[in-house]
C-alpha positions in Angstrom: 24.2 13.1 -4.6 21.4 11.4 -6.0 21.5 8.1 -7.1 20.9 6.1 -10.5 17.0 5.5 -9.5 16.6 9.2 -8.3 18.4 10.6 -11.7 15.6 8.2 -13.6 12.8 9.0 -11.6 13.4 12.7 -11.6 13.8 12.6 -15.3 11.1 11.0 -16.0 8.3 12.6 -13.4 6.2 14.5 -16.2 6.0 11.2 -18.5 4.9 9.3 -14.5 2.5 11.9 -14.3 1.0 11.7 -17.7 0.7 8.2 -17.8 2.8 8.1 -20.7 5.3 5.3 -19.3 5.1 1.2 -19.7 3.4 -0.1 -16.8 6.8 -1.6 -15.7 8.4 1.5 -15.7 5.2 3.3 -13.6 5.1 0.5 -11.2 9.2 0.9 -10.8 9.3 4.9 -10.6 5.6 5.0 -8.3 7.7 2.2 -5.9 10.8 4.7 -5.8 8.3 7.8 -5.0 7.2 5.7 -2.2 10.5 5.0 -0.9 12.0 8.2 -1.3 11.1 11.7 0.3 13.1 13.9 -1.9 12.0 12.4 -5.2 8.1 12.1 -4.0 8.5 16.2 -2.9 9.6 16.7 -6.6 6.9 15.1 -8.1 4.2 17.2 -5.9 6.0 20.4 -7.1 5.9 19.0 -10.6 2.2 17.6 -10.5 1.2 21.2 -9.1 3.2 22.8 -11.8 1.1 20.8 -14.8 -1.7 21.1 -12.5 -1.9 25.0 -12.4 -0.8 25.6 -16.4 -3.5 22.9 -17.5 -6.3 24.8 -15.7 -4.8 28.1 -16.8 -6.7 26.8 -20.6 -4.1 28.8 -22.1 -1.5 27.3 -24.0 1.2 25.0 -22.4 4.1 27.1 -20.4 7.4 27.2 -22.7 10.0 25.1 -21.8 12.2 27.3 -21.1 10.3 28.8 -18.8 9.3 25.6 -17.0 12.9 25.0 -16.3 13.7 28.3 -15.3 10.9 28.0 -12.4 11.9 24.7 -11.3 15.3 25.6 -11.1 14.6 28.3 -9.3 12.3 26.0 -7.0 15.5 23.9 -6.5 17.7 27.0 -5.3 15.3 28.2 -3.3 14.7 24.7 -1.4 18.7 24.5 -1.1 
């Protein structure tokens, strides 16, 4: 089970890789990447996920459909 800093880094991995935290809180959540292999693999699947619909130059992926393709991700990696 993941622990307090995993939960926050997890949830907060698109705001990390938009640069849309306070410096404190990218230093804190990069330094937890670092440190941790399962939260780091995340945030590759996630920066390649924003990666490939940003160069689709279409319009941003629904939500809902985001979330069904990482959860699938997730089940698949299980």
């Amino acid at each position: 089970m993941p622990g307090r800093e995993c939960e926050e880094a997890l949830d907060r991995l698109f705001e990390y890789i938009d640069d849309e935290l306070s410096d404190d809180e990218l230093r804190r959540i990069g330094a937890h990447l670092k440190t941790c292999p399962p939260c780091e693999a995340e945030h590759k699947i996630k920066e390649k996920i924003k990666n490939l619909t940003s160069r689709s130059g279409g319009d941003a992926a629904p939500e809902e459909l985001r979330e069904r393709i990482l959860s699938s991700i997730r089940s698949s990696r299980d």
